[in-house]
Every structure is written in C-alpha cells, then in structure tokens.
Backbone of each chain as ProteinMPNN parsed JSONL, in Angstrom:
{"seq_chain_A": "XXXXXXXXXXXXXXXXXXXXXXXXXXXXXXXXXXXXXXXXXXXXXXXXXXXXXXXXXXXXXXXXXXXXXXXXXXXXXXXXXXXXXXXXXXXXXXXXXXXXXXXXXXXXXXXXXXXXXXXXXXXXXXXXXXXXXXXXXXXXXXX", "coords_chain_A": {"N_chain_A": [[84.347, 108.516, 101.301], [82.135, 110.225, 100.648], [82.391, 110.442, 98.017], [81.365, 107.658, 97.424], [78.486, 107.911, 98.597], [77.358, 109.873, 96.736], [77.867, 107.751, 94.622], [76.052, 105.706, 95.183], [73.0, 107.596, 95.492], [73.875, 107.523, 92.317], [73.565, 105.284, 91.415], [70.534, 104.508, 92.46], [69.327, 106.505, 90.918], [69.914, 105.267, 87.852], [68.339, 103.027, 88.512], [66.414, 103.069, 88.195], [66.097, 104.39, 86.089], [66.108, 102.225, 84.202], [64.085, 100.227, 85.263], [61.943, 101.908, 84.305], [62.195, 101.423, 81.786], [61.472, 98.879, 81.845], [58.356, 99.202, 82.668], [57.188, 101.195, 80.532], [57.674, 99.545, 78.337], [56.381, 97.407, 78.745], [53.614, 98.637, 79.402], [52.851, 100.241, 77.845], [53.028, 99.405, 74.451], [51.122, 97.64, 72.356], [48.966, 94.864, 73.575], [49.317, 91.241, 72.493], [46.524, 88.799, 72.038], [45.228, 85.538, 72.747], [46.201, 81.747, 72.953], [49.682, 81.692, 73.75], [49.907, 84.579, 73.696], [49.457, 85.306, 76.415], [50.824, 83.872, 77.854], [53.019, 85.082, 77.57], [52.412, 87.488, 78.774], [52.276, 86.705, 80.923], [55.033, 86.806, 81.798], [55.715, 89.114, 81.088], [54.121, 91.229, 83.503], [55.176, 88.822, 85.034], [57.729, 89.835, 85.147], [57.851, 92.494, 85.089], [56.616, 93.242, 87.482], [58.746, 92.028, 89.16], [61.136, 93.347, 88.885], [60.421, 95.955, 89.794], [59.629, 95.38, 92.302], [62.259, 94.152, 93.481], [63.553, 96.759, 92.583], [62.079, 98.206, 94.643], [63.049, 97.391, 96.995], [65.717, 97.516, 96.843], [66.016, 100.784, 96.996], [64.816, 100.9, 99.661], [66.716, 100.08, 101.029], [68.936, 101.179, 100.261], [68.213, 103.873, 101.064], [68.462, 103.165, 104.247], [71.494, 102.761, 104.71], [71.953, 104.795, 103.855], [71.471, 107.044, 105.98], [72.8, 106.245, 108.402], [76.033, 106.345, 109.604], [77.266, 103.979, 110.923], [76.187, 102.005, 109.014], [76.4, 102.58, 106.325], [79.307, 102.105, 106.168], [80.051, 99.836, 106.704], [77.841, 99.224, 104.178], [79.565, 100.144, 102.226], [82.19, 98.749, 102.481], [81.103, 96.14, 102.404], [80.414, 96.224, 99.243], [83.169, 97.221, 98.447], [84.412, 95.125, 98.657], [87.262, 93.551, 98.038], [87.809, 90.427, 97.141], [85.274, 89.975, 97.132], [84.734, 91.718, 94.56], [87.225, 91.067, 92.884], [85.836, 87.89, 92.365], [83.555, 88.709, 90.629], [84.48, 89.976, 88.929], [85.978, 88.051, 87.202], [84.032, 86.147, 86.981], [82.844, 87.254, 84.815], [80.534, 88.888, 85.638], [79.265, 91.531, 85.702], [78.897, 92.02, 82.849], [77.318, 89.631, 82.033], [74.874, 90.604, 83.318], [74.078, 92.85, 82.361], [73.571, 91.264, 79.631], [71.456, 90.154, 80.467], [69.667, 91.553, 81.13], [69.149, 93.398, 79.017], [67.877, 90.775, 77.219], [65.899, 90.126, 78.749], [64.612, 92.94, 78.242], [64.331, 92.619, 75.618], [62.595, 90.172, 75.206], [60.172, 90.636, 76.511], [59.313, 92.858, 74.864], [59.097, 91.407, 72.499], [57.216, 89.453, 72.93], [55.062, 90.305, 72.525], [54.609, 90.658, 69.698], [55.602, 88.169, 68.571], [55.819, 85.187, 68.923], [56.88, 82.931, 68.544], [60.07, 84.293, 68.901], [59.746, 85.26, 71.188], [59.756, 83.004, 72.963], [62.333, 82.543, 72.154], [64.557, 84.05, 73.411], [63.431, 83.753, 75.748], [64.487, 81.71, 76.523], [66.829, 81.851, 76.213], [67.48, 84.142, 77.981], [67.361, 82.321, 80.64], [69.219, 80.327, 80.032], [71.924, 82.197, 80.386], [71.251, 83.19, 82.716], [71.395, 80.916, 83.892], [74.132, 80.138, 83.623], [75.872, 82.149, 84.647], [75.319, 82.305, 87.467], [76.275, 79.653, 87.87], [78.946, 80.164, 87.366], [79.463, 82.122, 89.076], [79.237, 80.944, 91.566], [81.246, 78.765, 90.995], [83.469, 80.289, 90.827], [83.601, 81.617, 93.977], [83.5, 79.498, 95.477], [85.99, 78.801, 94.811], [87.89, 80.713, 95.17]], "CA_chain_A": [[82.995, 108.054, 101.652], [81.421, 111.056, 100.083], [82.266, 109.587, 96.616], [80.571, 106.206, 97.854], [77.234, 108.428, 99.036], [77.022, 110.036, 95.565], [77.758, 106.602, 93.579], [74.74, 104.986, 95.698], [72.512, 108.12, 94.682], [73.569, 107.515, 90.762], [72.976, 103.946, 90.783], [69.43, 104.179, 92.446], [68.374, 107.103, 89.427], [70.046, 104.309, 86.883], [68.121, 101.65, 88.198], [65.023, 103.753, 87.831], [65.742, 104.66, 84.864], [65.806, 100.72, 84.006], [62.979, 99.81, 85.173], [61.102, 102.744, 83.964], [62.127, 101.055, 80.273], [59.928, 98.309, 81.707], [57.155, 99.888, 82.634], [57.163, 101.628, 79.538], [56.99, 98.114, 77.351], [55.128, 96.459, 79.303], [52.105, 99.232, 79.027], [52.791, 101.229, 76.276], [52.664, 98.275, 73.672], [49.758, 96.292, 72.415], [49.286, 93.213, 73.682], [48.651, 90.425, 71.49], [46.312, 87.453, 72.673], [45.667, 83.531, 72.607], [47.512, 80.966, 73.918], [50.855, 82.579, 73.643], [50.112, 85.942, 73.929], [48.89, 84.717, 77.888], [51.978, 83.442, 78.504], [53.876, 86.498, 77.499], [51.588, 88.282, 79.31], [52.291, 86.383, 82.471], [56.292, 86.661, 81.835], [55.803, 90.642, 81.142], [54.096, 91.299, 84.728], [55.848, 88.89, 86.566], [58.938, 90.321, 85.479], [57.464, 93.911, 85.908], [56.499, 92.825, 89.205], [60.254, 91.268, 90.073], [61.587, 94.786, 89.043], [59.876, 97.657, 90.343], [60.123, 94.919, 93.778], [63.561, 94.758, 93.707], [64.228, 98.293, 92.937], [61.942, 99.011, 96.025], [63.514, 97.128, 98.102], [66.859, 98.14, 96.792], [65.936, 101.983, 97.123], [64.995, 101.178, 101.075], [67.934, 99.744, 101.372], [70.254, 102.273, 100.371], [67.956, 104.711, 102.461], [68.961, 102.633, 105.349], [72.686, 102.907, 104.381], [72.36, 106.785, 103.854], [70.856, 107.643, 107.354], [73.253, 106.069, 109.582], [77.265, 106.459, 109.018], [77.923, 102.983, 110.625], [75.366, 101.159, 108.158], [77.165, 103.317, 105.456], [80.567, 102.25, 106.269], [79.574, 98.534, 106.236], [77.691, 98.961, 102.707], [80.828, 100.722, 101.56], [82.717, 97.586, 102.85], [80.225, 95.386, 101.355], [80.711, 96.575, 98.221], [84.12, 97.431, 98.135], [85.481, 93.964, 99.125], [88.268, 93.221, 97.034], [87.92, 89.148, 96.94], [83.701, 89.773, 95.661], [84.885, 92.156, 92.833], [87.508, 90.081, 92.01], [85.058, 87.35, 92.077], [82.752, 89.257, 89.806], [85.435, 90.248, 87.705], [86.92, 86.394, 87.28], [82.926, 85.35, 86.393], [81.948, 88.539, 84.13], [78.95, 89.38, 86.322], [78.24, 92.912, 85.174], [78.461, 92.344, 81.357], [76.312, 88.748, 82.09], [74.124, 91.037, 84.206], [73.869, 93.827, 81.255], [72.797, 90.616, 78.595], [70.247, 89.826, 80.625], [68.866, 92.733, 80.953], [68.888, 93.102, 77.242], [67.433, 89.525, 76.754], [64.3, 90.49, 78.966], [63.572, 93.937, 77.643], [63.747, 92.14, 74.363], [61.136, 89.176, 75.706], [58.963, 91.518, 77.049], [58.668, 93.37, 73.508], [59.027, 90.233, 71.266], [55.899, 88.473, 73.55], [53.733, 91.7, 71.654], [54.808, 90.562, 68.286], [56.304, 86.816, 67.927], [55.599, 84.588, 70.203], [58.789, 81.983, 68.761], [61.257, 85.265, 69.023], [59.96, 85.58, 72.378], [60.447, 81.638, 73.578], [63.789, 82.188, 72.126], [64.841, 85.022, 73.595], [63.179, 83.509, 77.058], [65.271, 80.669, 76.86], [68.383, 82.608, 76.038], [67.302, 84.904, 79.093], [67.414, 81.503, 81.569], [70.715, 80.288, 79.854], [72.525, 83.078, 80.448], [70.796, 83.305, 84.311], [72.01, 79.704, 85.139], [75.644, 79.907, 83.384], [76.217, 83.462, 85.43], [75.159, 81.834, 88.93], [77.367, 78.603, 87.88], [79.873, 80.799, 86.813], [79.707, 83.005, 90.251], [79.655, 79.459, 92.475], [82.626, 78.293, 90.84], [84.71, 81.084, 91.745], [83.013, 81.711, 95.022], [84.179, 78.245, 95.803], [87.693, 78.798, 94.318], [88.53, 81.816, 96.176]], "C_chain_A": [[81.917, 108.92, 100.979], [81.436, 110.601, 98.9], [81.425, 108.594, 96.474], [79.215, 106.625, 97.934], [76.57, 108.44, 97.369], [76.548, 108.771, 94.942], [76.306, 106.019, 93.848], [73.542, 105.69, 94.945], [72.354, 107.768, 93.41], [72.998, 106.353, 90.799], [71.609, 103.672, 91.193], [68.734, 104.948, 91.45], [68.742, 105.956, 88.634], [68.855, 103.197, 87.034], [66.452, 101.73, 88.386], [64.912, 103.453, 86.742], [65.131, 103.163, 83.726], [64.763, 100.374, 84.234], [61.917, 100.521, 85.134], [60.797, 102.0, 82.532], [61.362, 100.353, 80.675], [58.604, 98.189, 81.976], [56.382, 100.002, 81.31], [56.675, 100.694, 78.484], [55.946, 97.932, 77.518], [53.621, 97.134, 79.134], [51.557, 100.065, 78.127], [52.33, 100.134, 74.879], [51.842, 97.744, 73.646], [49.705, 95.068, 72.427], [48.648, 91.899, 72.478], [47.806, 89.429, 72.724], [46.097, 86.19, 72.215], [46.304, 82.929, 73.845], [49.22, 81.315, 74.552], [51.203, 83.514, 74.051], [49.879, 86.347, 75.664], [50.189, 84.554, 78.213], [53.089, 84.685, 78.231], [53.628, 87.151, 78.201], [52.033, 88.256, 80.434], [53.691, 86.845, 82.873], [56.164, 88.097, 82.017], [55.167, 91.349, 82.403], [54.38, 90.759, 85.458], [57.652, 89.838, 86.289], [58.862, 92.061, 85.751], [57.517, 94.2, 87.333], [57.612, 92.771, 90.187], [60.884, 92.828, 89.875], [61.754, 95.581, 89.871], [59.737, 96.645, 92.017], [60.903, 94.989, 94.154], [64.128, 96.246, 94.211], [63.424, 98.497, 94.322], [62.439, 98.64, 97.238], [65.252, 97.381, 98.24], [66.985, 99.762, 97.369], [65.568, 101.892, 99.195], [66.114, 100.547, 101.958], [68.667, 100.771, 101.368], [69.831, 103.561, 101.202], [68.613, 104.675, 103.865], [70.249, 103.295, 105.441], [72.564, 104.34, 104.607], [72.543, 107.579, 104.918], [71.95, 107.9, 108.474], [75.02, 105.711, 108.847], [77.972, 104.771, 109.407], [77.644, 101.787, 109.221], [75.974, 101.292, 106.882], [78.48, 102.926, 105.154], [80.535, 100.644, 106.048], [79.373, 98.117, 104.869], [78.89, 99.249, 101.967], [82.089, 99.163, 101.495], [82.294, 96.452, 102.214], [80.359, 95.104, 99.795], [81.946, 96.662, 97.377], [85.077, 96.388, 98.222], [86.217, 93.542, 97.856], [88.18, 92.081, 96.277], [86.314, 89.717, 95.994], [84.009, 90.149, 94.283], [85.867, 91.169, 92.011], [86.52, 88.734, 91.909], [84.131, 87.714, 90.091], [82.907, 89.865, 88.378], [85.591, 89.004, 86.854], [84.948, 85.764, 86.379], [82.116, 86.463, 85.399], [80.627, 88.526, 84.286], [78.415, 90.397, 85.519], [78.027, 92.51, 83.595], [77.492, 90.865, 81.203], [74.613, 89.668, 82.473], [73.075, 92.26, 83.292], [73.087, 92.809, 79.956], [71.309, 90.319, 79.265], [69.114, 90.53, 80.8], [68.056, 93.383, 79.566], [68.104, 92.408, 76.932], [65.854, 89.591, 77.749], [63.7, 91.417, 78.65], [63.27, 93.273, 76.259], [63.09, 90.786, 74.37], [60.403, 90.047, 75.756], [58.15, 92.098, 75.436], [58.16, 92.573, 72.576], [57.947, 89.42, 71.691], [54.799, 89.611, 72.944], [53.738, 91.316, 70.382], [54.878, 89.335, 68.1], [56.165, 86.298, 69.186], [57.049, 83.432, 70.012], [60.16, 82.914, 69.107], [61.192, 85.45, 70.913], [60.169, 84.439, 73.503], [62.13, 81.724, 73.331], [64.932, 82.729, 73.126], [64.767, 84.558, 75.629], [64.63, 82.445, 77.792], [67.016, 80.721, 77.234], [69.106, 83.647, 77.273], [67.962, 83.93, 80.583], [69.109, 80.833, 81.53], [71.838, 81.254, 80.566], [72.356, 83.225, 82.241], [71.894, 82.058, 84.947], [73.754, 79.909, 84.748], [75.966, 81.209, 84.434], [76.211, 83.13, 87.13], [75.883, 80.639, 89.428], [78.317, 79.092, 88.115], [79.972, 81.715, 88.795], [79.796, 81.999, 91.304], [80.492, 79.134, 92.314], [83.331, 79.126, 91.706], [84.869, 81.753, 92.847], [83.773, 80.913, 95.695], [85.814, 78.31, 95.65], [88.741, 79.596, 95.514], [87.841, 82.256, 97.314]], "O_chain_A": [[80.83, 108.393, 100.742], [80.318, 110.243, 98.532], [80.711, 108.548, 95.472], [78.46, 105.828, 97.377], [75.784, 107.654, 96.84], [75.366, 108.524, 94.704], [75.491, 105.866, 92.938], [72.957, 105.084, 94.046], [71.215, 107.609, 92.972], [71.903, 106.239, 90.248], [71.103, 102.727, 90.587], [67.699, 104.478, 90.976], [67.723, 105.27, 88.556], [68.421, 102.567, 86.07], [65.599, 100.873, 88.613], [64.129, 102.657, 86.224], [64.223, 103.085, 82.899], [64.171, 100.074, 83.196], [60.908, 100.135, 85.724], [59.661, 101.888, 82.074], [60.233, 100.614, 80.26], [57.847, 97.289, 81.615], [55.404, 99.348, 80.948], [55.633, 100.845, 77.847], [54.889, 98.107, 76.912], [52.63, 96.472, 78.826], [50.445, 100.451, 77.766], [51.191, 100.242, 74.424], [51.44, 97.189, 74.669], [50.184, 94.264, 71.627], [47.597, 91.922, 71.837], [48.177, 89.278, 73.888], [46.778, 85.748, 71.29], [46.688, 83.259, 74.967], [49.655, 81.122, 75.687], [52.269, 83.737, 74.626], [50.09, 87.477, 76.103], [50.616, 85.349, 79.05], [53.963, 84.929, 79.062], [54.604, 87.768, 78.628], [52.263, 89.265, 81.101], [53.838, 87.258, 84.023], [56.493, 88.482, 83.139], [55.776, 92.413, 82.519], [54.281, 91.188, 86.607], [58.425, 90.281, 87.139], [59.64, 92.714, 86.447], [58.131, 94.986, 88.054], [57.671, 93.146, 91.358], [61.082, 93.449, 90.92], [62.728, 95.933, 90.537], [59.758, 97.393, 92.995], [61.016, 95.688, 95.162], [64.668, 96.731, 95.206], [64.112, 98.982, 95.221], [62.361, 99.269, 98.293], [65.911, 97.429, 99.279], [67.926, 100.036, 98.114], [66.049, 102.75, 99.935], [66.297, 100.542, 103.175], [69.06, 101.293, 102.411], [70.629, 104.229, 101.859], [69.116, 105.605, 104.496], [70.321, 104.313, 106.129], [73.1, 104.928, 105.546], [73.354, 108.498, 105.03], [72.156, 108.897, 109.166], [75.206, 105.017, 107.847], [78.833, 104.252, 108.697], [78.444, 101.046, 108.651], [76.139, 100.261, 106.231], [78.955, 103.253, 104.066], [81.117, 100.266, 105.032], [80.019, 97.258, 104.269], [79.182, 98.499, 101.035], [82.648, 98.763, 100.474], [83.059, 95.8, 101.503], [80.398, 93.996, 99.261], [82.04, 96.387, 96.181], [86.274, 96.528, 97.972], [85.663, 93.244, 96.798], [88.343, 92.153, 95.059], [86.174, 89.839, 94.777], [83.808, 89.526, 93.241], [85.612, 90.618, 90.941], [86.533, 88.549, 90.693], [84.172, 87.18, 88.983], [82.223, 90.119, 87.387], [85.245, 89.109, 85.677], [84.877, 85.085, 85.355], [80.89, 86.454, 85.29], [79.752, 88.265, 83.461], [77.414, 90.308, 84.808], [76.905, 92.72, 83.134], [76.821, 90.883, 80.172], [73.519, 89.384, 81.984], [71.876, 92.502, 83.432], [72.167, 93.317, 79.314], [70.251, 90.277, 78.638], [67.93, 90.219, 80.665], [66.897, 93.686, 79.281], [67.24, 92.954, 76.246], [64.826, 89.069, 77.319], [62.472, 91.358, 78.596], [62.14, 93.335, 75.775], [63.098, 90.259, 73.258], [59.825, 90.263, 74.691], [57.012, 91.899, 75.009], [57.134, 92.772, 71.926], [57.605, 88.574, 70.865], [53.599, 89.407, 73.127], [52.724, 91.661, 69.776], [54.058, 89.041, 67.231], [56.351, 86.845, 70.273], [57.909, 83.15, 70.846], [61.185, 82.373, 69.522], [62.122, 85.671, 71.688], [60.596, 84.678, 74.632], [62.988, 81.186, 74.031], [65.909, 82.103, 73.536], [65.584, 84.856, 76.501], [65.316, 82.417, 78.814], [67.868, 80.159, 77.923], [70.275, 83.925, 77.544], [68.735, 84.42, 81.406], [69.934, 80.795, 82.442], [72.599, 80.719, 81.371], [73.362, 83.357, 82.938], [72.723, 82.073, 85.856], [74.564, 79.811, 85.669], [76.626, 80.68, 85.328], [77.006, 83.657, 87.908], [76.154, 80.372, 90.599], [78.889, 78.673, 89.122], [80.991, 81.493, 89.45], [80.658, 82.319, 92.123], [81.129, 78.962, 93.353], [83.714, 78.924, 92.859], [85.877, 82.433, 93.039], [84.648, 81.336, 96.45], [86.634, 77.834, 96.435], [89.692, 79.321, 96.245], [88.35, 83.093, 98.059]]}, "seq_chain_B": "XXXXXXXXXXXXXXXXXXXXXXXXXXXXXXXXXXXXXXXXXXXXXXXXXXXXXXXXXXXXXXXXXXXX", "coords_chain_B": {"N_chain_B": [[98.403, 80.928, 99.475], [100.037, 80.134, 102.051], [99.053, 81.801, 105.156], [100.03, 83.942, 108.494], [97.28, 84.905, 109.46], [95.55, 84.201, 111.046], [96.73, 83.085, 113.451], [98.018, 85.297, 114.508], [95.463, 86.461, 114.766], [94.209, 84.983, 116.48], [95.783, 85.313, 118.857], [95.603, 87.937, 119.554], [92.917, 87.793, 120.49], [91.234, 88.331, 118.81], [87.966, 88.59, 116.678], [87.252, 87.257, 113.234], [85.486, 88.863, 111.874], [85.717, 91.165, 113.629], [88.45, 91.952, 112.492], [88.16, 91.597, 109.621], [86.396, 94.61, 109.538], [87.975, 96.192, 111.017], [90.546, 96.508, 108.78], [88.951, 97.014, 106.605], [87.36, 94.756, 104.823], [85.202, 91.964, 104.121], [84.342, 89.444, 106.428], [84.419, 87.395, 105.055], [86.246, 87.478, 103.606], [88.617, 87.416, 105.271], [88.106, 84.664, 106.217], [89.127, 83.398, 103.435], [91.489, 83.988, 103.144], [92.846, 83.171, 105.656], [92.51, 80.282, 105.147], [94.138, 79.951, 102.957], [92.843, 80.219, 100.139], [92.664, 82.215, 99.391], [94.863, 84.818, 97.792], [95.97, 88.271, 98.482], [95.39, 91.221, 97.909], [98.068, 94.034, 96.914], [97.706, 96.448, 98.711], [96.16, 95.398, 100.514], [97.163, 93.625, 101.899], [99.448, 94.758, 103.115], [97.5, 96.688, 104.411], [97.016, 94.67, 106.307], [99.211, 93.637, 107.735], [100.212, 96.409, 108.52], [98.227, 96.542, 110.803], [98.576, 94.659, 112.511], [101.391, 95.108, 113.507], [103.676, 94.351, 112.018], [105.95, 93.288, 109.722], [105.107, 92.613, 105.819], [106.26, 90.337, 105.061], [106.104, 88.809, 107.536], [103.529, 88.341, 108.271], [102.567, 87.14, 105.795], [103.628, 84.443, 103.92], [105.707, 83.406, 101.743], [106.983, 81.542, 100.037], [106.488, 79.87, 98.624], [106.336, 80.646, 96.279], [109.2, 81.213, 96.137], [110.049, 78.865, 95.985], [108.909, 78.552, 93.04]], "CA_chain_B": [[99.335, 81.586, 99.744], [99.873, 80.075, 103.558], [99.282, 83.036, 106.191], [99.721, 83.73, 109.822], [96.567, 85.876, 109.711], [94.778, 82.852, 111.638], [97.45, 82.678, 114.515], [98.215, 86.944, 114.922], [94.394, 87.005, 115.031], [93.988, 84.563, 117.85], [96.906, 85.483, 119.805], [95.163, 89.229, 119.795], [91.907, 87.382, 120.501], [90.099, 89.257, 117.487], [87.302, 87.752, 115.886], [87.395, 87.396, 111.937], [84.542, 90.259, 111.495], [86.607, 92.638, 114.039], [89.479, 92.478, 111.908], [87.8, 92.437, 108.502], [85.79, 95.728, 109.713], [89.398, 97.483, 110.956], [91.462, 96.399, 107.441], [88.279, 97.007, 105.154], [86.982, 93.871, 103.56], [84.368, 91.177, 104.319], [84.458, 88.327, 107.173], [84.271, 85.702, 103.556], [87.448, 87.311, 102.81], [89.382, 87.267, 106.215], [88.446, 83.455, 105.896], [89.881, 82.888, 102.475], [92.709, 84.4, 103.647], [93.173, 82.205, 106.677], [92.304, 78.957, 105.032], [94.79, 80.102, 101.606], [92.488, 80.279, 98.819], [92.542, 83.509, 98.173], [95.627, 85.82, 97.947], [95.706, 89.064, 98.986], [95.985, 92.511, 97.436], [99.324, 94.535, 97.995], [97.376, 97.182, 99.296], [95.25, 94.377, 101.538], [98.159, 92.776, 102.426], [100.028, 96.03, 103.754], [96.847, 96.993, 105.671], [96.672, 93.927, 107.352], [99.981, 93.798, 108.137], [100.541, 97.233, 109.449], [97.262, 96.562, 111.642], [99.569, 93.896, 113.429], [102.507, 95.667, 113.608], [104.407, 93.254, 111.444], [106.279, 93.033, 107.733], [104.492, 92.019, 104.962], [107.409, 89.186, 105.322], [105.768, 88.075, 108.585], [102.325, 87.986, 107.986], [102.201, 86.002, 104.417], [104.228, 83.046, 103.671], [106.272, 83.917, 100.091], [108.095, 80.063, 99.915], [105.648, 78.725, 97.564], [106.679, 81.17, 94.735], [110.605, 81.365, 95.743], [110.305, 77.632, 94.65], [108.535, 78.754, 91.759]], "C_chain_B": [[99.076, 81.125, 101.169], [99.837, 81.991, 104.4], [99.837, 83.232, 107.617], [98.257, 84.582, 110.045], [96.068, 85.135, 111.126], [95.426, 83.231, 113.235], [97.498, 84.393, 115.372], [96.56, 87.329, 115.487], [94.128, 86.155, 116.216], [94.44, 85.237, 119.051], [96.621, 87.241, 120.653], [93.506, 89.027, 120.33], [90.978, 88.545, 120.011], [89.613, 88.381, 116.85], [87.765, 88.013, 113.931], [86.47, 88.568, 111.518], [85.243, 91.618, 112.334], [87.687, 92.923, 113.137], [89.29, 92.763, 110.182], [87.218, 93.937, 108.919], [86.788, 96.72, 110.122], [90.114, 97.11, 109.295], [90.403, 96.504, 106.163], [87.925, 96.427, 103.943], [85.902, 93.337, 104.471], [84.994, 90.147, 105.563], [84.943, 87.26, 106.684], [85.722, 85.971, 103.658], [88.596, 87.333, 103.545], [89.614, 85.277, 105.483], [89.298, 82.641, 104.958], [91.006, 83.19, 102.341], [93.696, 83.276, 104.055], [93.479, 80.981, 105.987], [93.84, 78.82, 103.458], [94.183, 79.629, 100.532], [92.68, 81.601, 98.094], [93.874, 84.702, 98.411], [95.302, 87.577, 97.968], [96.263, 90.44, 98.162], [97.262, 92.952, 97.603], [98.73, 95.431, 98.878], [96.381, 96.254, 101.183], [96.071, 93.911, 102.008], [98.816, 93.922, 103.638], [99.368, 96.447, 105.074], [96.656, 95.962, 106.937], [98.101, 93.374, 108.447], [100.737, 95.307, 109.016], [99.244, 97.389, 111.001], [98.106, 95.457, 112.94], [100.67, 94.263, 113.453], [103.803, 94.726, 113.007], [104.755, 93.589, 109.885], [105.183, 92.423, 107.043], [105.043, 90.42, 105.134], [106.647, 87.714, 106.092], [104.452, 87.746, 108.462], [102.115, 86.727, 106.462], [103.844, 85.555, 104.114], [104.889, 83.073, 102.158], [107.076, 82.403, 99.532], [107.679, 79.733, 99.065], [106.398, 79.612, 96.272], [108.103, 81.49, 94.603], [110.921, 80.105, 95.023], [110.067, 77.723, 93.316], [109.256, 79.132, 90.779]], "O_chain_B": [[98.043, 81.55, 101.685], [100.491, 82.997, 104.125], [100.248, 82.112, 107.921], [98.238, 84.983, 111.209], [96.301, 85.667, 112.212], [94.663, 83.623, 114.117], [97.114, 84.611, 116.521], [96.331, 88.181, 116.345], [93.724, 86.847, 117.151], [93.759, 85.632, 119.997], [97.083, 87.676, 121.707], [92.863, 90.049, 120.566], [90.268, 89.355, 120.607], [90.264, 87.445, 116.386], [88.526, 88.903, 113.551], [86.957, 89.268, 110.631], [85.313, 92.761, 111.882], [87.934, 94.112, 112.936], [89.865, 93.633, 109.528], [87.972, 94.705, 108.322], [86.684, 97.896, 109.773], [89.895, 98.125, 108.633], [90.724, 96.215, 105.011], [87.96, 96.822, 102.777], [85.588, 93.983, 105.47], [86.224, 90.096, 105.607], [85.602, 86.384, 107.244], [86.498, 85.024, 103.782], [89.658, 87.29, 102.924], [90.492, 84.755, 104.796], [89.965, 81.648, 105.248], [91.662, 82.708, 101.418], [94.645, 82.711, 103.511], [94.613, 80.524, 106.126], [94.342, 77.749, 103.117], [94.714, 78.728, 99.882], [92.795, 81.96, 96.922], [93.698, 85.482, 99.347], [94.299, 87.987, 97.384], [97.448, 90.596, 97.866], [97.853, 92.336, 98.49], [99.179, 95.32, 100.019], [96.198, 96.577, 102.357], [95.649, 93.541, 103.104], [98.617, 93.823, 104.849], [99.862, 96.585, 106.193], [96.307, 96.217, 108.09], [98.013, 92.88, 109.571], [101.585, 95.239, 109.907], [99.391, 98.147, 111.96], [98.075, 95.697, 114.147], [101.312, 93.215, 113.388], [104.804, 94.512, 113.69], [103.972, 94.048, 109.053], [104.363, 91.744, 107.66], [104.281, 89.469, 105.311], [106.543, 86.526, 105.786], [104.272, 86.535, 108.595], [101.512, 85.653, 106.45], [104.879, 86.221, 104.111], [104.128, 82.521, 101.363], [107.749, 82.454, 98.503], [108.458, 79.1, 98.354], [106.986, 79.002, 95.38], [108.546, 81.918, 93.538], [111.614, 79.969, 94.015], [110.762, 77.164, 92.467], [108.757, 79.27, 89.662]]}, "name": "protein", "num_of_chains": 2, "seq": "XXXXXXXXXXXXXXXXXXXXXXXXXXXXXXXXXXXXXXXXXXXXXXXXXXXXXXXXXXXXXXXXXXXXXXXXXXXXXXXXXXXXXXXXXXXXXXXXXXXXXXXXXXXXXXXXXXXXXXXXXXXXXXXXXXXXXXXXXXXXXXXXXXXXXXXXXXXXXXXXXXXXXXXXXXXXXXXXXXXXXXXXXXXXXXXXXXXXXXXXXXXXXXXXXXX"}
C-alpha cells in the first residue's frame, strides 16, 4: 500500500508536469488572429481550461484518498482491478491516451501558425477520442 | 467460464461489493464473474476460492475447456 501512496504522489507531479506543457503553449506563443486564429483561440483555452480542471479535481481527489486508509484501500482497489486493466490493456487505452495528448499539444501550437495543420490535427485529436471510447465500450461490454 | 461464485455468495448471504472488497477487485468484476463473461485470474481465482473455503475445482466450472 505504501508503493500505491508513492505511485499516486508520482502521477499527480506527472500530470502537472503535463499540463504545465499547456500552460506554457498556450501563453508563451503568439497568437495569430482572424477568423481562424479565434477559433484556435477558443480550442487553446477551452482545452487549457479542461486541463488544469481536471488535474484539480484529480489532485483533490487523490488528497481525499491519501487522508483516510479506508478511501485509500478502495482507490487502490479501484485501480488495481484486474478485469479494468485488462480492459484497458485489450483496448490500448494508455498509448490512445498518450496520442491524444500529443495530438492536442500539437493543435494548440499548430492554431499559432497554420490554421489547416491545426483543423487536421483537431480532427485527428476527435478520431482518435471516439475510436478509444468505442474501443473501451466494446470490451467493457465483452467482459 | 460457468461459476458457483453466484450460489457460495448467496448461501453466505454476502453482497457482490462485500466480497469484491474482501478478494480485491471491483463489484463490475464480481458480476462478470457471476454472469461468465469474464474469466478469472489464477491469482483471483485462488483468492476467491480460498475466501470460501473451497478448491479452485469447486468454485469454477473447467468442462468447457476439457471438451476443448
């Protein structure tokens, strides 16, 4: 369970560190404008927005978890369930989970520069979203 | 994979969340157990079988794959 405490720890610095990169884009970079450069605009703070929300509501989550040893023993359970990972395994979640991550830091940047690199890139972002949530229903359903 | 999980867990009148939370999985995955979609670890299997004081034998149903 002490292993489990730690892991929680690393993965809320990681998922800092992540959405520190989009911070970083999103306000470091010059924005272009127009028609285009609006709509990038809108995509690069709401997905800023969906982020740094997440993570905060991820980070008072795992607070929760930390505090109290039954809450702890649950998330551990949660987490550790055999059938989800295999699930998650069976629908390659994490390395879907890793492109998409990819495919919005590189929207976010490509809406500063190219506005067709960054429709492409959007589109490629949503693809990838719906086949991964198909893909995790199927075998949800299966098993 | 048929089970008895279903029947051992009545018969002990344990809900499906008491006995995932002693053998260390989810409620989802008691169910998919029960219903036979989802086969079971050896290590998952073992625990849920020494939690009922029973063989591996007795708890899960092996016929389907001696035909096999």
């Amino acid at each position: 369970m002490e292993k489990f405490r730690k892991g929680l720890t690393l993965q809320v610095v990681i998922k800092c560190i992540l959405a520190g990169g989009f911070v970083l884009a999103v306000l470091l970079l010059p924005q272009r404008t127009g028609h285009m450069g609006d709509i990038a605009a809108g995509f690069q703070w709401g997905a800023l927005v969906g982020a740094l929300g997440s993570l905060g509501v991820y980070i008072v989550y795992t607070i929760m978890s930390l505090t109290s040893q039954d809450a702890l023993k649950k998330r551990y359970i949660a987490e550790t369930d055999e059938r989800k990972l295999y699930i998650l395994q069976k629908s390659g979640s994490v390395g879907l989970d890793m492109c998409t991550y990819g495919l919005v830091m590189g929207a976010v940047i490509a809406g500063k520069y190219n506005e067709v690199v960054f429709l492409t890139l959007l589109v490629a972002c949503l693809f990838v979203l719906i086949v991964r949530g198909a893909l995790y229903v199927f075998y949800a359903n299966r098993y | 994979m048929k089970t008895m999980i279903a029947e051992l867990r009545k018969q002990q009148k344990l809900s499906q969340e008491e006995l995932a939370m002693a053998v260390g999985v989810t409620r989802q995955t008691i169910t998919s157990l029960e219903v036979g979609k989802y086969t079971a670890s050896l290590i998952l299997a073992y625990k849920i079988a020494t939690y009922f004081h029973k063989s591996i034998e007795e708890v899960f149903d092996f016929s389907d794959l001696e035909e096999q």
